[in-house]
N, C-alpha and C positions, 0 to 999 in steps of 0.2 A: 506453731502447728507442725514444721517439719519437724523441728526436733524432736516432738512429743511421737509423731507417728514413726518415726527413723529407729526411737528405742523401743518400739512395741516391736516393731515388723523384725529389728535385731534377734531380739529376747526371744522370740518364735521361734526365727527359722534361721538361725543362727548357724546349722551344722551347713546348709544349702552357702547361704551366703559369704559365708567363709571362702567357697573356692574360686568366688568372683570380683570380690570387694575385697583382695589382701592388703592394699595398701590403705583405704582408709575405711572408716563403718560410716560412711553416707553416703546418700544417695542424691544429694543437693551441691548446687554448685551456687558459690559465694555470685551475685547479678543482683541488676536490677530492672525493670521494664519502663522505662517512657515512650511516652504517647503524645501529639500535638492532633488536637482539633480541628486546626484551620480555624477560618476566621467566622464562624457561627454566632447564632445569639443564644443567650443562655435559657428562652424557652426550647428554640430548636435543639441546643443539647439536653435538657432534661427530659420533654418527648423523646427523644433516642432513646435515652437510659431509661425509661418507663418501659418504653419497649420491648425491650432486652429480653428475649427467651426464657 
């Protein structure tokens, strides 16, 4: 998904982004996210995640 939207928004506006992106053409940085629960049961975490906005 980044990379697929990195080359659209490139290919666009490519004269713009040029004067701010010289050194490389992304806009993502190599990461990852982890997350711990704590010690829950697995209906209380599925209720959360139903929940979810």
């Amino acid at each position: 998904m980044k990379g697929y939207t990195t080359y659209w928004i490139w290919k666009r506006f490519s004269s713009i982004l040029v004067q701010h992106f010289w050194k490389e053409r992304t806009f993502w940085t190599d990461g990852y996210f982890a997350c711990s629960i704590g010690n829950v049961s697995e209906e209380t975490l599925r209720t959360y995640i139903e929940n979810q906005g």
